[in-house]
C-alpha positions as CSV (number, residue, x, y, z in Angstrom):
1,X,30.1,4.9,29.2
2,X,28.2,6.4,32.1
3,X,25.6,4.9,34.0
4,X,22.5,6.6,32.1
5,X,24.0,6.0,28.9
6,X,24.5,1.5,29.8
7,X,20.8,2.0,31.0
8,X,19.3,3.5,27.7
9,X,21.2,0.9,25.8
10,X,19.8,-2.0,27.9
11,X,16.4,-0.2,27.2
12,X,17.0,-0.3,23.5
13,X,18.2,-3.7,24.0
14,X,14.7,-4.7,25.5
15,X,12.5,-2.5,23.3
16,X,14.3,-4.4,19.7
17,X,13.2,-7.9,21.4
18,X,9.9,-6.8,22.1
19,X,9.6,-5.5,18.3
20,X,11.2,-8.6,17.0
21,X,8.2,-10.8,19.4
22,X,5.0,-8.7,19.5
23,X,2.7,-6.5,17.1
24,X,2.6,-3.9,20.2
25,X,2.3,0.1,18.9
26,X,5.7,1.7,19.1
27,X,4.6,3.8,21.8
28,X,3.7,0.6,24.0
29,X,7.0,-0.7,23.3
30,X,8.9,3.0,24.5
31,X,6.4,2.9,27.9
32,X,7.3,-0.9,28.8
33,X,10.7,-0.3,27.9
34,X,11.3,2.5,30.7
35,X,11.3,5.1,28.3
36,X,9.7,8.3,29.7
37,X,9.3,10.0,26.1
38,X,9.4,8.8,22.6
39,X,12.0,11.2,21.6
40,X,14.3,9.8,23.6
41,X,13.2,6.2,23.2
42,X,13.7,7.2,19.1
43,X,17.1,8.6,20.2
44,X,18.7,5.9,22.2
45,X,17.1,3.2,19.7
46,X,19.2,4.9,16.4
47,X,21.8,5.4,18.2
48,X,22.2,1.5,19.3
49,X,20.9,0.1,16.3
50,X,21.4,2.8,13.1
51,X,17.7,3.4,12.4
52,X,14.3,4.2,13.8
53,X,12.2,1.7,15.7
54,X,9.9,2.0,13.0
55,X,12.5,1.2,10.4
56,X,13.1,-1.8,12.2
57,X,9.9,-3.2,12.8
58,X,9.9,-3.5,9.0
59,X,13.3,-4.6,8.7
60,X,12.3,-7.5,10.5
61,X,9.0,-7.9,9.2
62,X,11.1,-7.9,5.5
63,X,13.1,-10.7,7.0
64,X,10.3,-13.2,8.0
């Protein structure tokens, strides 16, 4: 794992926690995250976690 690669995953990392704790639009999450686009932020985020932010958002909300 390269350098870029441990960053995006931190990113995704920080961008799931801030799903999980605020109502924040998707696209607030991506920009505090340190995402420069939301294609990549959608990207990095599948790849770490097997679906879309948005999927997740109501994968938790499903959970509560």
């Amino acid at each position: 794992m390269n350098f870029r690669q441990y960053l995006g995953l931190l990113r995704a990392e920080y961008a799931a926690k801030l799903i999980r704790t605020t109502d924040a639009a998707l696209s607030a999450v991506s920009s505090s995250a340190g995402f420069d686009s939301q294609r990549t932020f959608n990207r990095v985020f599948h790849a770490k976690y097997g679906m879309s932010p948005r999927e997740y958002r109501n994968h938790v909300r499903q959970s509560k």
